[in-house]
N, C-alpha and C positions, 0 to 999 in steps of 0.2 A: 504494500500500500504506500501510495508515496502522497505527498501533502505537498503543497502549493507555499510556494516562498513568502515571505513578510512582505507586504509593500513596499516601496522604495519613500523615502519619506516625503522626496514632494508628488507621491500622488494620493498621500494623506491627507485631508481637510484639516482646513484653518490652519496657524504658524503656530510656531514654538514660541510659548509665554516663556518655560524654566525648561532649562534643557536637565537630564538626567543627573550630569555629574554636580551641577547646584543642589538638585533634590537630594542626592546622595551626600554632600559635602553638608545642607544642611540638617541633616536627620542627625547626622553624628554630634552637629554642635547641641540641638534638643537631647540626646543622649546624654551626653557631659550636663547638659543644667539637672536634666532628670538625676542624673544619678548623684550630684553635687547636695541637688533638692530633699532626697530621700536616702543621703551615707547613713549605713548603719541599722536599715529598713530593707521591706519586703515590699514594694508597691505591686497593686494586682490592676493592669491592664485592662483596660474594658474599649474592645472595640469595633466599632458599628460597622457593620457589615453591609454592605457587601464591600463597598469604596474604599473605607479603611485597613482592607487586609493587606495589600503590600506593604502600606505604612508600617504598620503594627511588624510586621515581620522586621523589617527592616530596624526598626526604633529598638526593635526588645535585643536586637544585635547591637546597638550602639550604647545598649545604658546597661554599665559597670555592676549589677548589683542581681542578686538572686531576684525575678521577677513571676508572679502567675498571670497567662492571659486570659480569660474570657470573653465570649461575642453574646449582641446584642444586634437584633437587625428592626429597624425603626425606618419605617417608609415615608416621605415626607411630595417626593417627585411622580412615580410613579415611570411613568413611559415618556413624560414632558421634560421640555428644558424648564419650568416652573415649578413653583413650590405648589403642593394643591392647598396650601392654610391648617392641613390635618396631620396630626401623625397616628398613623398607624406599629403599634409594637406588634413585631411578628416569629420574634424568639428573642427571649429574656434571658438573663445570666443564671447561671447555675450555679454558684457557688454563694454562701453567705458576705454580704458585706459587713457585718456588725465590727465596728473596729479595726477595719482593713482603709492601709493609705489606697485611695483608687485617683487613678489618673483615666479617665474617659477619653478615648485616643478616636478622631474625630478626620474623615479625608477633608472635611471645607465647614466652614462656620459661615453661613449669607444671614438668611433672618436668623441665626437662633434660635428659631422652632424647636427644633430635634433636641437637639442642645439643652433647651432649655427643659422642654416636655422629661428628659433624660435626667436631668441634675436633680428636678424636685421628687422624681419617682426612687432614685437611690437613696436622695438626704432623707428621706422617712425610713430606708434600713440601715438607718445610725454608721455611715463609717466614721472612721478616724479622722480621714480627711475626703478633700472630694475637690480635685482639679480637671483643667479639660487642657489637650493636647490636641491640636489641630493644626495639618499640614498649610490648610491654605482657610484664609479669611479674608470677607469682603464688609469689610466694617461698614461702609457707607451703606449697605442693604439691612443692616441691621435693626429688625422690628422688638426683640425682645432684648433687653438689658441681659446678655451672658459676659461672663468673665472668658477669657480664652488664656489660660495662664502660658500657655507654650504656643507659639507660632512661627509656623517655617514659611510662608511667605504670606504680606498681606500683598492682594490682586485686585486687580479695576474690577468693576460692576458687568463681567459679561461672562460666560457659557465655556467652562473648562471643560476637559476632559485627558483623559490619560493616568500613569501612572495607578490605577485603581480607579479614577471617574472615569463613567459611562457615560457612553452617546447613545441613548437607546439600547441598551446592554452593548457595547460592542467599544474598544478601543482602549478595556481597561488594561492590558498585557504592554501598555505603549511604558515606555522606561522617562518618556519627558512627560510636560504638562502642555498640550496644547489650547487655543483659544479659538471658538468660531469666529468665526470670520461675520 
């Protein structure tokens, strides 16, 4: 069985916002603060699926310290480049938070919705602490007051994808961050 080659990059849609080696160069300095953050600690990884799993893989390689991960998958787009105003939880954590440092590891923060919907449903199972970890953020979209304690890049107001974002399920395997056009 043979499989059809990767596209060549420019007959990808839209341009390269962050090329790979930035993504990768910034993960590891979020690693050094996280683990700067939490010397001497066990932080437990919490993260949102489906966008955030390269991240996560990636980050839990860059941060120095005995970590646990778990996923959470929270719908907020759907099939749209827009948010639909709802979130939908559609697999929850499985492990106890009572007393656990939790860093909520996040592919993009625009309204805070998710984010936010996420933070008040964990701060009622008592952790330790409770930060949020977020590759990419578009502050200027921002409808709900969240904190983003860790950020690897903030981004203009338009339509990513790659590195874990989807275009319609399709384009998360890309190693950069691209922008539609």
């Amino acid at each position: 069985m043979t499989s059809n080659p990767p596209p060549a990059a420019e007959e990808l849609p839209g341009e390269v916002l962050i090329t790979g080696r930035k993504v990768q160069s910034r993960i590891n300095e979020l690693g050094r603060r996280i683990t700067d953050d939490y010397l001497g600690g066990s932080p437990l990884l919490i993260c949102v699926l489906n966008g955030a799993a390269p991240f996560v893989t990636d980050l839990v390689q860059a941060i120095r310290l005995p970590t646990e991960i778990d996923y959470v998958m929270a719908e907020s787009y759907g099939q749209g480049t827009q948010s639909s105003g709802t979130v939908r939880l559609t697999r929850d954590v499985s492990v106890p938070l009572l007393g656990r440092d939790i860093v909520l590891v996040e592919d993009i923060v625009d309204t805070g919705l998710t984010v936010h919907f996420l933070l008040q449903r964990f701060a009622r199972l008592e952790p330790k602490s409770l930060r949020v970890c977020s590759l990419l953020s578009k502050r200027k979209t921002r409808l709900y007051p969240v904190v983003v304690d860790y950020i690897g890049f903030e981004i203009p107001d338009r339509f990513v994808f790659g590195y874990g974002l989807d275009w319609s399920g399709n384009y998360r395997d890309l190693r950069e961050i691209r922008v539609l056009e």
